[in-house]
C-alpha positions in Angstrom: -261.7 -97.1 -86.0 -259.4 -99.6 -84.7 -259.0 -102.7 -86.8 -260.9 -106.0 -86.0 -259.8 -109.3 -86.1 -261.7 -112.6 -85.9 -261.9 -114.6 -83.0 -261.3 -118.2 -83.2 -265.3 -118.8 -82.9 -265.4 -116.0 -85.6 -266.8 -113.3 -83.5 -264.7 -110.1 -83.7 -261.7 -109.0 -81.3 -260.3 -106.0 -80.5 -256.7 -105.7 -80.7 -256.5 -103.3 -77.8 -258.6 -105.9 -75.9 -255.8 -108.4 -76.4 -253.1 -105.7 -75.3 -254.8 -105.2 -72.2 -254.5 -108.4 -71.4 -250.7 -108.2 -72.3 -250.2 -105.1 -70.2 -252.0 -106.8 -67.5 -249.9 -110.2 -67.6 -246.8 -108.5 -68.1 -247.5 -106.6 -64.5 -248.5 -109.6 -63.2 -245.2 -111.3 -64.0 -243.3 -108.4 -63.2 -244.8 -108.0 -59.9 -244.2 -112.2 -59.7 -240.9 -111.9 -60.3 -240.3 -109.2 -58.0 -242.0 -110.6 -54.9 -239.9 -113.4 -55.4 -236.6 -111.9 -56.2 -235.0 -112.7 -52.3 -236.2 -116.3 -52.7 -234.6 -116.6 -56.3 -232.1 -115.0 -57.5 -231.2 -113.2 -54.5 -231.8 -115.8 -52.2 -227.7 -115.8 -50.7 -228.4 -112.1 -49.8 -231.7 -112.7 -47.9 -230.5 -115.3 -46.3 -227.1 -113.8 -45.2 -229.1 -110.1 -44.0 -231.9 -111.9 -41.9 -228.9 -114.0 -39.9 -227.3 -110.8 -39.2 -230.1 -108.9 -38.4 -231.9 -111.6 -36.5 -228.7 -113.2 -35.1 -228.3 -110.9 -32.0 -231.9 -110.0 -31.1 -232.4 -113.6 -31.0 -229.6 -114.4 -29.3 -230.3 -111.5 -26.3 -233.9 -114.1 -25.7 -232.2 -117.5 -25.7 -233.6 -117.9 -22.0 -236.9 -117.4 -24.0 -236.9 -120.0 -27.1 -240.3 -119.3 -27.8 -240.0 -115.6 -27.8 -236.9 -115.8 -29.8 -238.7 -117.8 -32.8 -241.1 -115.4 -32.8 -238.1 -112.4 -33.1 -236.8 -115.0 -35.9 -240.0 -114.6 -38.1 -240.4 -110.6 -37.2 -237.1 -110.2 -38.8 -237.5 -112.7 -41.6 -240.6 -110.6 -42.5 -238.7 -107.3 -42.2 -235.6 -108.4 -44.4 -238.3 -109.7 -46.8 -239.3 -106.6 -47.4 -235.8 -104.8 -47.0 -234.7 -106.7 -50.5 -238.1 -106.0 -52.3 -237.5 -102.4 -52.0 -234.1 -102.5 -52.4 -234.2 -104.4 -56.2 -237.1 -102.5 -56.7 -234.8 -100.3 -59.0 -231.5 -102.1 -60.1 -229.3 -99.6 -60.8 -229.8 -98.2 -57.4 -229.7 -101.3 -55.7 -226.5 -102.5 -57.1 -224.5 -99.3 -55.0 -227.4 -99.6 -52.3 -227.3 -103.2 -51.8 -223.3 -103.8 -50.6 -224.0 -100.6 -48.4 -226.7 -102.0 -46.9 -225.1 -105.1 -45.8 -222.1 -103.9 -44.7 -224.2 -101.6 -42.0 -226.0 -104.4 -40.9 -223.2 -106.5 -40.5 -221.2 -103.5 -38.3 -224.3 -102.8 -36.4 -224.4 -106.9 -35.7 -221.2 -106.7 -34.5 -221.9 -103.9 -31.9 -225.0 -105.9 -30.8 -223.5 -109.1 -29.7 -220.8 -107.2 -28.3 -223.0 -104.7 -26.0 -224.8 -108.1 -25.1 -222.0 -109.9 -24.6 -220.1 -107.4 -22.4 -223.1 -105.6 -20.8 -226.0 -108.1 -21.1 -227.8 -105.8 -23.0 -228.2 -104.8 -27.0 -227.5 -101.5 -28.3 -229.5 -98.9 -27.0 -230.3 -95.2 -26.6 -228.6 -95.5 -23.8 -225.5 -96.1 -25.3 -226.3 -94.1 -27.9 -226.0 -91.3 -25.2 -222.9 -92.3 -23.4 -221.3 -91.6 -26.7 -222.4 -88.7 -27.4 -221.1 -87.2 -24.3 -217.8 -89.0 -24.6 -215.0 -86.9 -25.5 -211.5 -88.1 -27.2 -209.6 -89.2 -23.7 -212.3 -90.7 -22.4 -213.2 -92.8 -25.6 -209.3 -93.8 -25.9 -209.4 -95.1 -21.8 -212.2 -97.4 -22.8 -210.8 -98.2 -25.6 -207.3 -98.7 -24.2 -209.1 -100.9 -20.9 -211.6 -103.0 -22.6 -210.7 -103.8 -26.0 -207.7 -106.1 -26.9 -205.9 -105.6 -30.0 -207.6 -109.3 -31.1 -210.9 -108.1 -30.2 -209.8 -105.7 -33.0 -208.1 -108.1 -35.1 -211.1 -110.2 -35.1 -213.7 -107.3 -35.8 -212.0 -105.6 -39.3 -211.6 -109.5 -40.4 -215.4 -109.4 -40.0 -215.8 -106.2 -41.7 -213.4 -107.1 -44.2 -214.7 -110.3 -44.9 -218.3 -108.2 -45.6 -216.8 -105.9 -48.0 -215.8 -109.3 -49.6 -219.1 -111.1 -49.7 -220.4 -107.4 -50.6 -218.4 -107.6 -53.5 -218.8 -111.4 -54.9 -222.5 -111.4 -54.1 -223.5 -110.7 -57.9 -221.3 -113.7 -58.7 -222.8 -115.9 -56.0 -226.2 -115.0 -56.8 -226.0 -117.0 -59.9 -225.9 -120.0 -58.2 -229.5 -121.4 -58.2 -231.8 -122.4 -55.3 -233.9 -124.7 -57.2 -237.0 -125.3 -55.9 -236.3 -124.1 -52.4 -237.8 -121.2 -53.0 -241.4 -123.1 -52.2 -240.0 -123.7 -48.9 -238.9 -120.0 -48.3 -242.1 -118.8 -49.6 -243.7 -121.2 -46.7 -241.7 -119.7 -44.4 -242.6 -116.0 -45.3 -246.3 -116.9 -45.2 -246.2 -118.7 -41.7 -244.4 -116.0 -40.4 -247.2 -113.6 -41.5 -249.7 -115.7 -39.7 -247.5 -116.1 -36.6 -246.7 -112.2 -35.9 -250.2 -111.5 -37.3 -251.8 -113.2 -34.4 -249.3 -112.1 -32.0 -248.9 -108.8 -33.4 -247.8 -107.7 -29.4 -244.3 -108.4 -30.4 -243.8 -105.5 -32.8 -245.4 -102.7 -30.2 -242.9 -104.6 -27.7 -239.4 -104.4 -29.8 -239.9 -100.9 -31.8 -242.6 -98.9 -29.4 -242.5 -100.2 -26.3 -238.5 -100.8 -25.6 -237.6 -97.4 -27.6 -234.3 -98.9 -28.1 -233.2 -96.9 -31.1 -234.5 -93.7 -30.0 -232.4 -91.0 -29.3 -233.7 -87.8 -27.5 -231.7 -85.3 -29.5 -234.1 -82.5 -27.7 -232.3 -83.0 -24.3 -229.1 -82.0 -25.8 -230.1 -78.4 -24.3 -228.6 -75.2 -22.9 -230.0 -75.2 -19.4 -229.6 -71.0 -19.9 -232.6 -71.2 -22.0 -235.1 -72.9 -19.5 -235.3 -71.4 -16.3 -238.1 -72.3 -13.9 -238.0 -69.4 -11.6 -238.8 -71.4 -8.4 -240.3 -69.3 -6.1 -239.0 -69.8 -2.3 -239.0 -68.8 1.1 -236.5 -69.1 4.4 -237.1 -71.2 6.6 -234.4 -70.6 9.2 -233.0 -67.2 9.9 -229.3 -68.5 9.7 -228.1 -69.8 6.8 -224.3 -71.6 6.1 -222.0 -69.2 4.0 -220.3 -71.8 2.0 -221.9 -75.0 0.8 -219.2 -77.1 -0.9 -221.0 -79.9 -3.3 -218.5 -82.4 -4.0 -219.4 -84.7 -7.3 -217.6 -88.2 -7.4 -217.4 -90.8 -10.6 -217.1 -94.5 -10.5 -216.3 -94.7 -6.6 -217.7 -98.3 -5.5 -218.8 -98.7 -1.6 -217.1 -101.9 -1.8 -213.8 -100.7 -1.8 -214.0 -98.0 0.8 -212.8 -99.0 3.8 -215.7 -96.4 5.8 -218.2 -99.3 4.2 -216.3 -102.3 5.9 -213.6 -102.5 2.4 -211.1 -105.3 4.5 -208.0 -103.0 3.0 -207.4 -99.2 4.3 -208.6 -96.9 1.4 -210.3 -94.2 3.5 -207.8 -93.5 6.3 -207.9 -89.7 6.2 -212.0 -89.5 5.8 -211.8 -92.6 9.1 -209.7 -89.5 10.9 -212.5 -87.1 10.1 -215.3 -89.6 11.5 -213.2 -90.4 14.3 -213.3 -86.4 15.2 -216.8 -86.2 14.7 -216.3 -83.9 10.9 -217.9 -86.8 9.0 -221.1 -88.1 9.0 -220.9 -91.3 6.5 -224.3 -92.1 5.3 -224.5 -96.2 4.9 -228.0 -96.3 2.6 -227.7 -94.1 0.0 -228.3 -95.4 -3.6 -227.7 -93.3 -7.4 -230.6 -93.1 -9.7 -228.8 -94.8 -12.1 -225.8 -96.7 -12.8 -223.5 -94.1 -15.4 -222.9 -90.3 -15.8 -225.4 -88.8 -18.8 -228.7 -90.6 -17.2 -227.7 -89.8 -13.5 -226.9 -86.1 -14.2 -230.5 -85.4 -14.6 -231.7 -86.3 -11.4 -228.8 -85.5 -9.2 -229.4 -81.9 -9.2 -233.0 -80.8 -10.0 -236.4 -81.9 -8.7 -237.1 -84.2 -11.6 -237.1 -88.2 -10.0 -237.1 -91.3 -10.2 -240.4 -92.7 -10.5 -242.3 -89.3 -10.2 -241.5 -88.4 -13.7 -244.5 -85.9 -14.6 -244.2 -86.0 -18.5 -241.5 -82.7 -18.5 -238.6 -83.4 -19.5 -235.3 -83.1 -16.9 -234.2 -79.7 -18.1 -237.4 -78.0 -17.3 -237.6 -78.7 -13.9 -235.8 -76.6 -11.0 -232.5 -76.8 -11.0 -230.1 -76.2 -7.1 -228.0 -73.6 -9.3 -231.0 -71.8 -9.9 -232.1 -71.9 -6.5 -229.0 -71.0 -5.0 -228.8 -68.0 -6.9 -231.7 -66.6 -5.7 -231.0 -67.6 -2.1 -228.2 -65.1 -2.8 -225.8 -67.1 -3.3 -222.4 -67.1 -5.5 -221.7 -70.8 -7.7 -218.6 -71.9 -9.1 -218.2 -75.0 -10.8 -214.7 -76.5 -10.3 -213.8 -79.5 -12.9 -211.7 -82.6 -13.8 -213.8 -83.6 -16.6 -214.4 -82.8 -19.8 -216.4 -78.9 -20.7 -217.6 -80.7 -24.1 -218.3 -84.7 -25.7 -219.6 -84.9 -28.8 -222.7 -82.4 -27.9 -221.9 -80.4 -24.4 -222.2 -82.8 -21.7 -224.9 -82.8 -19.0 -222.7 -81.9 -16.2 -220.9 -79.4 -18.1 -224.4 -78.0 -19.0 -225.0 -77.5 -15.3 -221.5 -75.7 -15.0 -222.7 -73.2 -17.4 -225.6 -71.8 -15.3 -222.4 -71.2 -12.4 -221.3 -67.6 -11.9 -217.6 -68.8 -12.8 -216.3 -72.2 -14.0 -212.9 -73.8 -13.8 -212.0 -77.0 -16.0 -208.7 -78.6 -15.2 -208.2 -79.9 -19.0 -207.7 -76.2 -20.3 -204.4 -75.9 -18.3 -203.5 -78.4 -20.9 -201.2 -80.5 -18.0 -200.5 -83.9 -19.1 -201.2 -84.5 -15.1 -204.6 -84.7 -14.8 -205.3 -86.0 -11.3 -207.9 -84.8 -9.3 -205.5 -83.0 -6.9 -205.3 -80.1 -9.5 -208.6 -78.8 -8.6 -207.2 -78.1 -5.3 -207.1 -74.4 -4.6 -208.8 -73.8 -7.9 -211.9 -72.3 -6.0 -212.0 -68.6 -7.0 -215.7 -67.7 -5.7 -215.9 -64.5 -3.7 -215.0 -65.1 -0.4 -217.8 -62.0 0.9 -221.1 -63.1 1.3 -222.8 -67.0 0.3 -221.0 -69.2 -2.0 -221.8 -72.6 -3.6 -218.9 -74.2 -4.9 -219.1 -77.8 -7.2 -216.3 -80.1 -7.6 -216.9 -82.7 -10.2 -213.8 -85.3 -10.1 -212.6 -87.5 -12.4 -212.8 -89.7 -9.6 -212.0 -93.4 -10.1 -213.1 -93.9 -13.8 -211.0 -96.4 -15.9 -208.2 -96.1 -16.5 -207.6 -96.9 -12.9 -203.9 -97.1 -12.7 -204.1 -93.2 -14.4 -206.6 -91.5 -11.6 -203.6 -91.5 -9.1 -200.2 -90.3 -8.8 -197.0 -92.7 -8.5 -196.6 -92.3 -5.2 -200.1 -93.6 -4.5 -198.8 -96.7 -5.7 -199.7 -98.7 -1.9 -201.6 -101.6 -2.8 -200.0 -103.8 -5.8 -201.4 -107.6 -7.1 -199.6 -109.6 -4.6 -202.0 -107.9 -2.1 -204.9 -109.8 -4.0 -203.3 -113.1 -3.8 -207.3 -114.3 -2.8 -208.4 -113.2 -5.8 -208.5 -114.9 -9.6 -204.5 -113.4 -11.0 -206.4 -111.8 -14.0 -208.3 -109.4 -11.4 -205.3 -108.1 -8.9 -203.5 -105.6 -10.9 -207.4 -104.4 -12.0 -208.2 -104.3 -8.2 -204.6 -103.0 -6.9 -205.3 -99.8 -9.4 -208.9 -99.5 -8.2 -207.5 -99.0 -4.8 -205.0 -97.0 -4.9 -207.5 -94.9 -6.9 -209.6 -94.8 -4.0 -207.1 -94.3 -1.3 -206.1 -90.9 -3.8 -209.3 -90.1 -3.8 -209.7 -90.2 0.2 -206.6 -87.5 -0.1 -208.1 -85.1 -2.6 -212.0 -84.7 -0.5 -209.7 -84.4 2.6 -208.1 -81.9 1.4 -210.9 -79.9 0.2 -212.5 -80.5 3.5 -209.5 -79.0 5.1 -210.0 -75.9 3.0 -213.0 -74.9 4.9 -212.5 -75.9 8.3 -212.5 -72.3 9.5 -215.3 -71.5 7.9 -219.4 -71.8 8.2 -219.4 -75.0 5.8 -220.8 -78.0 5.0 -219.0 -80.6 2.4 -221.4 -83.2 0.6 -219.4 -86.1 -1.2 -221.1 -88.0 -3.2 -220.4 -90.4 -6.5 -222.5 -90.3 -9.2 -222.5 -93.8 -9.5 -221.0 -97.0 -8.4 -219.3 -100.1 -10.5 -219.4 -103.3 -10.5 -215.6 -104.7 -10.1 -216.1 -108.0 -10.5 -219.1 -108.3 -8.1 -221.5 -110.2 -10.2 -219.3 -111.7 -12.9 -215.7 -113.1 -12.0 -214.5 -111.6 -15.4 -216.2 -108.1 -16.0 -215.6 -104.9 -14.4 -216.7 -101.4 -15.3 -220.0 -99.8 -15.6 -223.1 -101.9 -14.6 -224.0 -104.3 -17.1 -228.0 -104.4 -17.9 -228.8 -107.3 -15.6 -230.7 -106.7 -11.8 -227.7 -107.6 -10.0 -224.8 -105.6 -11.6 -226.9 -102.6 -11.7 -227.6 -103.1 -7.8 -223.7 -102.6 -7.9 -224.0 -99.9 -9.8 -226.4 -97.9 -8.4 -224.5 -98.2 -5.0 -222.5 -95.0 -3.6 -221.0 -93.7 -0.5 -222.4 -90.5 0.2 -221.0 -88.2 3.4 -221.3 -85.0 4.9 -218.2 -82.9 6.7 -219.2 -80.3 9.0 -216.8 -77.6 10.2 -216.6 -76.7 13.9 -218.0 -73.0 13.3 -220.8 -74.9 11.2 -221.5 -76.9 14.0 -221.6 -74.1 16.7 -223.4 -72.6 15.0 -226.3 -74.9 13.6 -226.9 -77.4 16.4 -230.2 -78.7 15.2 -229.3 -79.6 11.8 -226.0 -81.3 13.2 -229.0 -83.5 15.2 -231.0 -83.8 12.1 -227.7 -85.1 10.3 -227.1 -87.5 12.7 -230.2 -89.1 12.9 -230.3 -89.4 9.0 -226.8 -91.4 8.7 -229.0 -95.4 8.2 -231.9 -93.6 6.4 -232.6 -94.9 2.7 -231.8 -91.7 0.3 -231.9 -91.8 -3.6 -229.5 -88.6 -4.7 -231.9 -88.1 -7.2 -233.9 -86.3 -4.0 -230.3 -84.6 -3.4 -231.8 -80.8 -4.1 -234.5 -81.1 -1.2 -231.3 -81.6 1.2 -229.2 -79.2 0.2 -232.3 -76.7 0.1 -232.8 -78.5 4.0 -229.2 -77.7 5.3 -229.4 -73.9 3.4 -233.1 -73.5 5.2 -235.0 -73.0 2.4 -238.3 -74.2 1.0 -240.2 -73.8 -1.7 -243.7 -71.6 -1.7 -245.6 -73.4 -3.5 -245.3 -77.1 -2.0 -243.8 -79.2 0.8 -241.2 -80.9 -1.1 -238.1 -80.3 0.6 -240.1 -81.3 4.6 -240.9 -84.3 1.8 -238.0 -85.4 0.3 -235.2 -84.3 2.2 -233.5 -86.8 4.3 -233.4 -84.9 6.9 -236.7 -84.5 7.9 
């Protein structure tokens, strides 16, 4: 029996009654105070994490003030609820809390650069450049697009962080007063506001998928074949087909497009003698290396994705395999990034496979690849050469004595661009030397040469003070996404395939994605596939 006391109008009470109601209020304040910890007494940290996580989402939408308001209260909502769990458990928050903050305030920085320099925020995208970027490539960008006050400027920030970080217990005691009313406004309007146009959350964190990153296509190409069926569909078929894989080469600057300065005088030669068939509407799925590399060279496309993922779908090593013939992959790039690379993925599948970096030259032009070829000279061969091309660093693609054009030939041109656009070209005319060359290497055989670049850049095209890869907006990745693309015949390949020299020719002001580029290969080696039409489909040929 518990012990009863008397009630004020004399009727008994229970004490356990009256320490329920104890219990009860006690978890009602507690839960009071806890709700209302960011708008109390950690009101300066709220306040400082919502601007930096709101700061560059809203500032990507300033074309769309509504829209960004509405971003504003998303994220006021979210960091709500970021420093309620957080101080849910003071000990832990105290190490979590500085931690937290200095993340956000890093991963704010990256934002409003990425927007800043590419017009977009960070994305998976980027997230997968990265990861296929390897230590020389990483210190080019680094050496051509950051400035040691960009630098400066960003480990002030950081530092500054870790300072804030470190005084916020300090600063916390500083009271808001009655503010907290206000703030406590704010949180509920926001509530209503996203509630009824809850179509913003599925749009930023579903719709956009800007934070997700496929780790699953990081894949060995070995372990998904597709064993495409196929068929001939010509009784002769060339006995070398020479695939030759460009980076960062711009139709702007090449003088077969109408460039106003001489960077293709070797390739002219080669049109001029009837070799080269230079094809003036050809466009790249996309506008940098990882996302192009897995179209270029299967059936998977642009627009006709069918819910498999690149890898699974037919590759051309595959199929040239078991047309019978022998693949080499010949390279000036890197064999690994951070996870193997998508076209080093694709060299693996080759018979035999030659990177340039493992000679360990400190000379790593494209012109090393020359005379690197090793396939077996009996029989079919398919040999890839994927150049280094004209990716920045410009002024190191070439050698000195390619050293033609210099700034005072750019005297039309803003003086912080010429040097940039004097290293471009003489990138490009280098680059006219090395595909000659190769070209020239087959001459007196059945072959056909395909030069292509994965991508294009924008060099100052749509903004007087970027170049590089295509920023995010509609005009720089038109820029981007355009590519010279050619084909050299030799004179036996000519004899001896007539028709598809006519088919060739016709083809040279047809619009061609080179995400389609299988189905012409697949054309010019007269083979199909059993099952479908695709290559009479797709190929530009036809």
């Amino acid at each position: 029996m518990h012990e009863n006391l008397k009630r004020e109008d004399g009727s008994p009470k229970s004490r356990r009654s009256g320490t329920k109601r104890l219990n009860v209020c006690a978890i009602l304040a507690l839960c009071k105070e806890k709700l209302l910890f960011p708008f109390q007494q950690d009101w300066f940290y709220f306040l400082l994490l919502w601007v930096l996580i709101a700061l560059p989402n809203c500032y990507s939408q300033l074309g769309h003030p509504t829209y960004a308001i509405y971003l504003a209260m998303m994220y006021y909502i979210i960091t709500y609820i970021i420093v309620v769990v957080l101080n849910l458990f003071q000990k832990i928050a105290r190490v979590l809390k500085p931690i937290v903050f200095i993340l956000t305030t890093l991963l704010s920085i990256l934002n409003l650069y990425c927007y800043h320099v590419y017009g977009c925020l960070l994305s998976n995208d980027f997230i997968q450049i990265v990861a296929a970027t390897n230590p020389d490539e990483a210190k080019e960008y680094f050496d051509t697009f950051i400035s040691w006050e960009q630098v400066a400027l960003f480990f002030s920030i950081i530092v500054l962080s870790i300072v804030i970080a470190i005084l916020l217990p300090k600063i916390q005691k500083v009271s808001w007063g009655k503010l907290w009313i206000v703030a406590g406004g704010m949180l509920l309007i926001s509530i209503c506001a996203i509630w009824r146009n809850s179509g913003i959350i599925q749009e930023e964190f579903v719709d956009k998928e800007r934070w997700t990153f496929n780790f699953e296509e990081v894949v060995d190409l070995k372990n998904h074949p597709t064993h495409p069926q196929i068929e001939e569909c010509d009784s002769i078929h060339p006995s070398r087909i020479i695939i030759i894989l460009g980076e960062s080469f711009s139709l702007n600057h090449s003088s077969l497009y109408g460039y106003k300065r001489n960077t293709n005088p070797l390739l002219k030669k080669q049109v001029e003698d009837g070799n080269l068939f230079v094809y003036k509407q050809v466009t790249s799925p996309c506008s940098h290396t990882t996302a192009a590399f897995k179209y270029l060279l299967n059936t998977y496309q642009i627009g006709h994705e069918d819910g498999f993922p690149w890898y699974e779908h037919t590759n051309i090593i595959e199929v040239m395999k078991i047309a019978g013939y022998y693949t080499a992959w010949i390279s000036n790039q890197s064999e690994k990034g951070m996870f193997d690379n998508l076209p080093s993925g694709h060299a693996q599948l080759c018979d035999e496979k030659f990177f340039l970096e493992n000679e360990k030259k400190s000379d790593r032009c494209d012109g090393g690849l020359i005379g690197k070829e090793s396939a077996k000279t009996r029989g079919k061969n398919v040999v890839f050469y994927h150049f280094m091309g004209q990716h920045e660093k410009f002024e190191e693609r070439y050698p000195h004595d390619y050293e033609q054009f210099n700034g005072k030939d750019y005297e039309e041109c803003p003086e912080h661009q010429r040097k940039i656009l004097a290293a471009y070209d003489n990138a490009t005319l280098y680059n006219d030397f090395v595909v000659n060359s190769i070209m020239d290497r087959y001459k007196e055989q059945d072959a056909v040469v395909f030069y292509f670049s994965d991508h294009g850049l924008d060099l100052f095209d749509t903004d007087p003070n970027y170049f590089g890869h295509a920023k995010a907006t509609e005009e720089s990745q038109a820029q981007g996404k355009k590519i010279p693309f050619m084909i050299y015949v030799s004179p036996v390949f000519q004899e001896l395939h007539p028709d598809k020299i006519e088919k060739m020719k016709s083809a040279m002001n047809k619009l061609f994605c080179t995400d389609k580029f299988i189905y012409a290969v697949m054309d010019v080696a007269g083979y199909r596939f059993v099952n479908n039409n695709d290559v009479e489909k797709y190929s530009i040929f036809q």
